[in-house]
Backbone as CSV, one residue per row, in Angstrom:
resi,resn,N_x,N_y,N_z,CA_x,CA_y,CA_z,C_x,C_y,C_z
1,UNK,61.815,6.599,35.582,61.496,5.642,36.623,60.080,5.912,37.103
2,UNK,59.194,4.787,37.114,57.487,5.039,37.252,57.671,4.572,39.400
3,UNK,57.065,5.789,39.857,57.018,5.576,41.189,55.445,5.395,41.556
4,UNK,55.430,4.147,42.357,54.271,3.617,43.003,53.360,4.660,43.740
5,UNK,52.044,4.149,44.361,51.519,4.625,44.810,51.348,4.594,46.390
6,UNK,52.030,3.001,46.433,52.461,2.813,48.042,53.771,3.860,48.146
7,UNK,54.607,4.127,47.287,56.138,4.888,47.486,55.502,6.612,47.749
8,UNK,54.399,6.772,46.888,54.486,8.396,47.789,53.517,8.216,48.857
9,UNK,52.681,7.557,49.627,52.218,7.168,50.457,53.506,7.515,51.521
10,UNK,54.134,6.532,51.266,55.517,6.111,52.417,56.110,7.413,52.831
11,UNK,56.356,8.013,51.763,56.860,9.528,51.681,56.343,10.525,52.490
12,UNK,54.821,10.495,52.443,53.706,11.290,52.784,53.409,10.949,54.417
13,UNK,53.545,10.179,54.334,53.664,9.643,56.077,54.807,9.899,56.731
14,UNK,55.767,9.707,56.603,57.586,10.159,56.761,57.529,12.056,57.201
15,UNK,57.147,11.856,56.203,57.047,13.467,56.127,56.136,14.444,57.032
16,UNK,54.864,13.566,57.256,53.689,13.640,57.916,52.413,14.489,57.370
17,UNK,52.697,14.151,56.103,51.716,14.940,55.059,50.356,14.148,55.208
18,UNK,49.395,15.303,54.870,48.054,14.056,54.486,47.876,14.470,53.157
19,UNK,47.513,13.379,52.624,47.396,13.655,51.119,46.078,13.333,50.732
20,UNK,45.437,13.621,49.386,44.510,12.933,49.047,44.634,12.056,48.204
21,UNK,43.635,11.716,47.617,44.053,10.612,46.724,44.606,11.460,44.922
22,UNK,43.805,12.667,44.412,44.549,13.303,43.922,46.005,13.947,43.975
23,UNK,46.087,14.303,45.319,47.269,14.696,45.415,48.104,13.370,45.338
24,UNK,48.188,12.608,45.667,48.989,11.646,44.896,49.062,11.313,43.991
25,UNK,48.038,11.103,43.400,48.062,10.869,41.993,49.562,11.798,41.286
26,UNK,48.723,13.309,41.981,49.643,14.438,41.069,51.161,14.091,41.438
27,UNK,51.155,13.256,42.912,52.936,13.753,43.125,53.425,12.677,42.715
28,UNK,52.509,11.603,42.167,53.157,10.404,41.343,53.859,10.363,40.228
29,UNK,53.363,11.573,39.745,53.535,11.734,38.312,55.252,12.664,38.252
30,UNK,54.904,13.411,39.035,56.003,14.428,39.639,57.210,13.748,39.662
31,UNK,56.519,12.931,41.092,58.227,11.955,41.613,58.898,11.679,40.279
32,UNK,57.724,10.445,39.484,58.948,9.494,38.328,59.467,10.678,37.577
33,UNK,58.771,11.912,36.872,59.760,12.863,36.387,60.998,13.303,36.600
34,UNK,60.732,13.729,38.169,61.876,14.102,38.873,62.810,12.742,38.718
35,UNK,62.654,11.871,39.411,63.486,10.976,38.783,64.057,9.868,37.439
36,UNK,63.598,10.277,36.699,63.676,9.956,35.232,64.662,10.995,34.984
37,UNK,64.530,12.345,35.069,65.997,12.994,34.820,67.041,12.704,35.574
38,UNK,66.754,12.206,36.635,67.803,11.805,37.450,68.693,10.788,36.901
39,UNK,67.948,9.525,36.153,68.568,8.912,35.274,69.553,9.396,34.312
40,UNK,69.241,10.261,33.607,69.728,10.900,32.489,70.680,11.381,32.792
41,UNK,71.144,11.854,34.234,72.077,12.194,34.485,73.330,11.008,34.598
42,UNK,72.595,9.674,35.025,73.708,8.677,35.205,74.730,8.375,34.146
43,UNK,73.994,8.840,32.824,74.770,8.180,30.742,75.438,9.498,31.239
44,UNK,75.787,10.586,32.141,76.869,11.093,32.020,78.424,10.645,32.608
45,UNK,79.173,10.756,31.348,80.599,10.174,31.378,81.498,11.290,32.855
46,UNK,81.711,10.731,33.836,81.919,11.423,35.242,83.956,10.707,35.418
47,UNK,84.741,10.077,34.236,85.540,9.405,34.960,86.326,10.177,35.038
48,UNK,86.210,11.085,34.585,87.767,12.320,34.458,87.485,13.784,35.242
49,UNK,86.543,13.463,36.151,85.869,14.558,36.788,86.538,14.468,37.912
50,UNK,87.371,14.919,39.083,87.598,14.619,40.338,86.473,14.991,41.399
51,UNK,86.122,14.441,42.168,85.229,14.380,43.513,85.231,16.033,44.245
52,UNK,84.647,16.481,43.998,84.837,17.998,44.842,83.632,17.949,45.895
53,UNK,84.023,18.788,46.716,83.069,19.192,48.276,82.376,20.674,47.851
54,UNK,83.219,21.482,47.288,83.116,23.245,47.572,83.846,23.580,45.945
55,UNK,83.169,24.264,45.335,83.536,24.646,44.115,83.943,26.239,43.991
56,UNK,83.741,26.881,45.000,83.966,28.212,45.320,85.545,28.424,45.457
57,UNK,86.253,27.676,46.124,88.083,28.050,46.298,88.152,28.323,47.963
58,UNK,86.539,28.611,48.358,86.983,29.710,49.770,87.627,28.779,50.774
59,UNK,87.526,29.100,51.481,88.802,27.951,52.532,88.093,29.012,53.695
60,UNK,88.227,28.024,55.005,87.543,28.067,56.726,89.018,28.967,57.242
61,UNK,88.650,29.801,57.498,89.149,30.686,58.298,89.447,30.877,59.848
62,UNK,90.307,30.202,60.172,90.164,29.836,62.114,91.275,30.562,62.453
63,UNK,90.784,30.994,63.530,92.270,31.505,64.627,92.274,30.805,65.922
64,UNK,93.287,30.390,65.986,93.598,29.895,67.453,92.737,30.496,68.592
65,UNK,92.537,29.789,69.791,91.582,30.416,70.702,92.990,31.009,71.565
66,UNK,92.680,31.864,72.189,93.966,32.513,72.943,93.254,33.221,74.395
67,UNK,93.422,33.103,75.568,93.521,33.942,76.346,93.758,35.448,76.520
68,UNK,93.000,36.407,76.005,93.758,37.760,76.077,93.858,38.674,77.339
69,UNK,93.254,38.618,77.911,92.754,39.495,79.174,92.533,38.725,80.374
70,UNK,93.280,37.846,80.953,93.346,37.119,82.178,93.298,37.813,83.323
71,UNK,91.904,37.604,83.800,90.918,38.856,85.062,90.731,37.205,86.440
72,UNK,91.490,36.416,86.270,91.174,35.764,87.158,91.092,35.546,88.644
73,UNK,92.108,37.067,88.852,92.733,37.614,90.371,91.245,38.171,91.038
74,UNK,90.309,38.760,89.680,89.109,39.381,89.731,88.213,38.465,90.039
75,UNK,88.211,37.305,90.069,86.637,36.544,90.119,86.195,36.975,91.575
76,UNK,85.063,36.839,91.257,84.441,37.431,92.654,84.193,36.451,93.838
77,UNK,84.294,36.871,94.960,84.486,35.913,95.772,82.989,35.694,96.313
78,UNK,81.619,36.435,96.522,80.660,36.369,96.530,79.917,35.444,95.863
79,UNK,80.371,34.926,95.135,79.313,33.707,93.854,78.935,32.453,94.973
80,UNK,77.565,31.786,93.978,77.474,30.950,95.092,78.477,29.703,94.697
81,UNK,79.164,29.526,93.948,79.985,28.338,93.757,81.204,28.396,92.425
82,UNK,82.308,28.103,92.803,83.244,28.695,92.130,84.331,27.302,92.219
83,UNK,85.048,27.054,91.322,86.621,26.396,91.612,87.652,27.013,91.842
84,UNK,88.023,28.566,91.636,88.865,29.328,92.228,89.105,30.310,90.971
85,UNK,89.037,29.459,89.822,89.175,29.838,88.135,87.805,30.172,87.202
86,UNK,87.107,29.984,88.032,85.614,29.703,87.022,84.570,29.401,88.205
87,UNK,83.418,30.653,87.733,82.397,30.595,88.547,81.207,29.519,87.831
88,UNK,80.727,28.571,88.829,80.037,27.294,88.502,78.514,27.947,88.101
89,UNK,77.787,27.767,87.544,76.629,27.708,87.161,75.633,26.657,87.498
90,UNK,74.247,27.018,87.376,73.759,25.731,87.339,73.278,25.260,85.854
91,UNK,73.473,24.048,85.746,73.062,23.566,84.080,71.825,23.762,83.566
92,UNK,71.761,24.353,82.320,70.919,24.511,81.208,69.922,23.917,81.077
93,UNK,70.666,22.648,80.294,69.649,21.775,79.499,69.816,20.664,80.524
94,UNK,69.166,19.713,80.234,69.106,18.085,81.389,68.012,18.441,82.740
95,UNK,68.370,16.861,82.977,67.230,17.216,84.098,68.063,16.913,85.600
């Protein structure tokens, strides 16, 4: 696939590259390569292949969240702002 010279332009701006006019040239040449094999990959016969995410087997590992150590008799009564369960903070992020 032959890629334009407006298409790595577009790219190059997106990206926020400055290019020259060689350097495009060069990544013109690049791109359609890169994608010309990309083609080559499409004449591959894929119908008996099933759809996979993770080819490894590993599997997500979670544990329930649990309460272990309930110190809530402990909250301190000194804070400047509390609901009785949880001492309030002031927020982070935002304005």
């Amino acid at each position: 696939m032959k890629i334009d010279r407006q298409a790595v332009e577009k790219v190059a701006r997106l990206a926020r590259l400055a290019l020259s006019d060689d350097d495009i040239a060069v990544y013109q040449g690049q791109l359609s390569s890169i994608l010309g094999y990309i083609e080559q990959l499409d004449e591959v016969d894929t119908a008996d292949v099933p759809p996979t995410a993770q080819v490894t087997g590993l599997v997500n590992v979670l544990a329930d969240d649990e309460i272990k150590n309930e110190r809530r008799d402990k909250l301190p009564v000194d804070v400047p702002a509390s609901d009785g369960t949880s001492i309030k903070v002031k927020g982070v992020f935002g304005g």
